[in-house]
N, C-alpha and C positions, 0 to 999 in steps of 0.2 A: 820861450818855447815851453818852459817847464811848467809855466804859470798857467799856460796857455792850455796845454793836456791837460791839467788839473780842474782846470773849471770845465772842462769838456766831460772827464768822468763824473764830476759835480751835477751837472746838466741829466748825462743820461741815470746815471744814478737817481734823481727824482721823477724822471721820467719814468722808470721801473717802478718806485715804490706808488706812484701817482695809481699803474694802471694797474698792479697789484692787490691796490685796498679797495679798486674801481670794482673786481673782479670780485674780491672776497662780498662786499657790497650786495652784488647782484644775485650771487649766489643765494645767501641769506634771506635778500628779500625775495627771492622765486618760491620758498617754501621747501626748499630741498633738506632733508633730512637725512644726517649723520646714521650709518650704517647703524641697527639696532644688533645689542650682544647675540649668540647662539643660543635660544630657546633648550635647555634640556629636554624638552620635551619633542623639539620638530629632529634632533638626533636621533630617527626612528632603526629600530630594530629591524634587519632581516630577516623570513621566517620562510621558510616552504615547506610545503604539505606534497606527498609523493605515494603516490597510490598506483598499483597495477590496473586497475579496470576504473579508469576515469570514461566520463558522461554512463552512469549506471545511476537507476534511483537511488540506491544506496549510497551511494560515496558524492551523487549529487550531492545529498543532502549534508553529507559531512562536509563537502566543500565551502555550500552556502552558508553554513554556521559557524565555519573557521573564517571565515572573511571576513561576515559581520561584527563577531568577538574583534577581529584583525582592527576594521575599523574603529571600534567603539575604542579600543584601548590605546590607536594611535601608532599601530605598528605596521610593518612593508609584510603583505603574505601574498606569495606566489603558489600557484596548483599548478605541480608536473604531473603529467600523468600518461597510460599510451593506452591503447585497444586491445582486447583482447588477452593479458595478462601475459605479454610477452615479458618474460622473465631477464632475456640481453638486455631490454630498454631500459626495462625497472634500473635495473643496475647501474647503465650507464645514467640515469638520471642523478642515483642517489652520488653517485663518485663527483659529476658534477657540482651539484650542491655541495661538497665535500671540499673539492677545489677552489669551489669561489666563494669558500670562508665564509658562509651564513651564519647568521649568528646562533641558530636553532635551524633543527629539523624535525617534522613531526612525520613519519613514514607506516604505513603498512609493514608490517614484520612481515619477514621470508624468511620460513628456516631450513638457507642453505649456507655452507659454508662461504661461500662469496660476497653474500649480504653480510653474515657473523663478520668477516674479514673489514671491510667494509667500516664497518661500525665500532669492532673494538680495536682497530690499529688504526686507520686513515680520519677517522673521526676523531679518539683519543686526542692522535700527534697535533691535529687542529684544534681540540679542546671544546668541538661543539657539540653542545650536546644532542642525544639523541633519544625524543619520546615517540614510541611503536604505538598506532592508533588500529579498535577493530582485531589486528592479530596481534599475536605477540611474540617473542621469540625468548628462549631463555633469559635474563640478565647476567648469570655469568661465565655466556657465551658471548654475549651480544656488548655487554655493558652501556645497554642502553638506563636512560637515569629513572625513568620509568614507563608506565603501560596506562592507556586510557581505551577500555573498550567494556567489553561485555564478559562475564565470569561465564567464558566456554565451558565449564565441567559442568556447572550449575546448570545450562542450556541446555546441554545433552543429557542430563538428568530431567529437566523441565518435559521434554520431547517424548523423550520413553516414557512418564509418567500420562503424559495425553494418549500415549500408541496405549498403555494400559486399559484406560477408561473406555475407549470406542472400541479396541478386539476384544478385550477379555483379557485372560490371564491364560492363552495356550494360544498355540500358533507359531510358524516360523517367520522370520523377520530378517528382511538382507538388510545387511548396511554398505550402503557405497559411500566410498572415499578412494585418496591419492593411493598411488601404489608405494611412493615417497612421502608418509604420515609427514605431515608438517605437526608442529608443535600444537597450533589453535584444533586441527581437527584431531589429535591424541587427547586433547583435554574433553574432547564433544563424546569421542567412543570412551573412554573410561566410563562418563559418566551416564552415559546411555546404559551401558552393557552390565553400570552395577546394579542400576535398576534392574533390568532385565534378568540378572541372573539370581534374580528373588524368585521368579516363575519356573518353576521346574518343570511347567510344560509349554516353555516359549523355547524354542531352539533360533539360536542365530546364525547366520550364514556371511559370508564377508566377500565382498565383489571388488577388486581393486580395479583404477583406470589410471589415464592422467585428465589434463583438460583438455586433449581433444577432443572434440564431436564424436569423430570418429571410433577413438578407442572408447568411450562413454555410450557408443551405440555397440560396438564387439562386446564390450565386458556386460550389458543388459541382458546380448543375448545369450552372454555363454551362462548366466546366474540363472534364466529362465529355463535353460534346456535344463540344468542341473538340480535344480529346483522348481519342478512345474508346478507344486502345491505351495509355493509363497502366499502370505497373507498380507502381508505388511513389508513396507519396502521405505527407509530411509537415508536420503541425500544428503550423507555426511558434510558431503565441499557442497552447498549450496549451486557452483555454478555446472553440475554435472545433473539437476532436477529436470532442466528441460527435455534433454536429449534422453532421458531414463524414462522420463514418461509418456516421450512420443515413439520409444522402440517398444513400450508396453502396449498403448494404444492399438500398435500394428499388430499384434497376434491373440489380445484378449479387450475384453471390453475392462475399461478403467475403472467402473463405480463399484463393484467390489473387492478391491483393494484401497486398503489402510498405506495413503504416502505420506510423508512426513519430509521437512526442510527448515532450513532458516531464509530470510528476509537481505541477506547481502549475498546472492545470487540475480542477475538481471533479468530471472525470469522465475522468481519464487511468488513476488505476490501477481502478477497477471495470472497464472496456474491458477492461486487460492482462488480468484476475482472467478474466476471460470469454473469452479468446484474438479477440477481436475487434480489437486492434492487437499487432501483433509485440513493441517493446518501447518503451521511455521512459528520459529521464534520470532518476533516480532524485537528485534533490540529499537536504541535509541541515537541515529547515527547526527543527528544533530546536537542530542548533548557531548555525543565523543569528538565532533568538530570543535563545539562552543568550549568546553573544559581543554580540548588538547591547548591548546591557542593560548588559554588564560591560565593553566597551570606554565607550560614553557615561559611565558612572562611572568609568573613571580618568580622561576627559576632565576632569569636574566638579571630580576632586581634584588633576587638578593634577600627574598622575603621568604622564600619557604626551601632552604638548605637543609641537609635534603629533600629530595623527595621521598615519598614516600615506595619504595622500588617493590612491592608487592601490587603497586598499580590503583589508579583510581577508575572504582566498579561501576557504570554503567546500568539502567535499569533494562530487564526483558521480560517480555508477557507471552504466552502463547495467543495465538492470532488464530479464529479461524472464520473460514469463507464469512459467519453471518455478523461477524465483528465490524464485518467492512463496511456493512449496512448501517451499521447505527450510526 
């Protein structure tokens, strides 16, 4: 019996190794190829870009050049973004991206405390970092690593200096903006208003609102009643220019007034297109896509520690209506 068992597991025991090397055989000769190692390079990076006023010419164009850069360099980029510049969504966008551990974030600076909150506690504790595209908010409020946009004080010195050349050197001149200055348009009236206050016969006048329509069509009209001889009128928050010039429209004719904007408003250059404001800063929102993108990756590798946290500047030109023609 025991001889007998024996040569039995003998048996199937070559019968195993038979259909085993049968197996290995077939494999081999079908062409099938052993798992290749992990590519350093297909271990791509997370990145999302977060903007309050997504599908806007403006922030289109930041989109399309952070994606591009995204692609060429091999890296994952996501665009959150909501309508309208609801301030809840923004937020709950960036908390998300905050929670599901991105490797980078490239965002719109908001300077309120919930965004600051946001960025220097919940971003810290996750260690991602965070570069503010366009606006910017303090660094050390925010401790974001750095800034890729356009030199707002320079802007708002750029603007006054064109409102000079076409009024003159006398005249009064409203500025609208937030009633809650954000950081980017503090940088724009500084440097508006230090030009301006070279003219000892330009007086300014100051129109607060928020971004409703609404209250951007109250505060035009209480600045008109208040100031019925305005000459020049400038749209501090770019997206407060439409509604300022279509409550102007209704009670005077538009072409003798001096209006002034920037270009990341979704309705600063159709206005210009239409000679309905004189001119705008023209920045460059496809280089602050293309650099945001490509600075955040040499962050990630390691290549440019730090950054440079005074921010990388951005080129701008004054634009006006017959600029669009050439």
């Amino acid at each position: 019996m025991r001889k007998t068992g024996l040569v039995l597991l003998t048996i199937i025991f070559v019968v195993l190794c038979y259909f085993t090397s049968a197996s290995a055989i077939s494999v081999f000769n079908s062409g099938w190829e052993m798992p290749k190692s992990i590519d350093g390079n297909e271990a791509r990076y997370r990145l999302v870009l977060i903007t309050q006023d997504i599908d806007t010419p403006f922030w289109d164009q930041v989109g399309r050049a952070a994606m591009d850069e995204a692609e060429k360099l091999g890296v994952s980029l996501e665009i959150w973004g909501n309508y309208g510049g609801h301030e809840e969504d923004f937020l709950r966008n960036l908390e998300i991206a905050i929670q599901s551990k991105v490797d980078g974030i490239i965002v719109q600076g908001l300077d309120s405390d919930d965004f600051k909150e946001l960025t220097r506690v919940k971003a810290s504790y996750y260690g991602i970092p965070i570069i503010t595209i366009a606006n910017d908010v303090p660094i050390e409020e925010s401790l974001r690593r750095t800034y890729v946009g356009s030199n707002q004080y320079e802007a708002g010195q750029l603007i006054a200096k064109q409102l000079i050349t076409d009024m003159g050197d006398s005249g009064d001149v409203v500025l609208m903006y937030n009633q809650n200055v954000e950081y980017y348009q503090g940088q724009r009236l500084t440097g508006i208003e230090e030009v301006l206050a070279r003219y000892s016969n330009i007086t300014i006048h100051h129109a607060q609102t928020s971004n409703s329509r609404e209250d951007i069509v109250g505060s035009t009209q209480s600045i008109l009643n208040q100031v019925p001889e305005a000459d020049a009128f400038i749209a501090v928050n770019a997206n407060t220019v439409g509604a300022m010039v279509q409550e102007i429209g209704k009670r005077y004719q538009i072409e003798p007034f001096y209006i002034y904007s920037f270009d990341d408003g979704p309705e600063s250059i159709p206005l210009l297109e239409e000679g309905l404001i004189d001119a705008v800063i023209k920045q460059t929102p496809e280089q602050m896509g293309r650099d945001s993108v490509f600075i955040m990756m040499k962050w990630l590798n390691g290549e440019t520690v730090p950054l440079d946290a005074a921010g990388y500047l951005t080129d701008i030109q004054v634009m006006e209506a017959a600029d669009l023609n050439e």
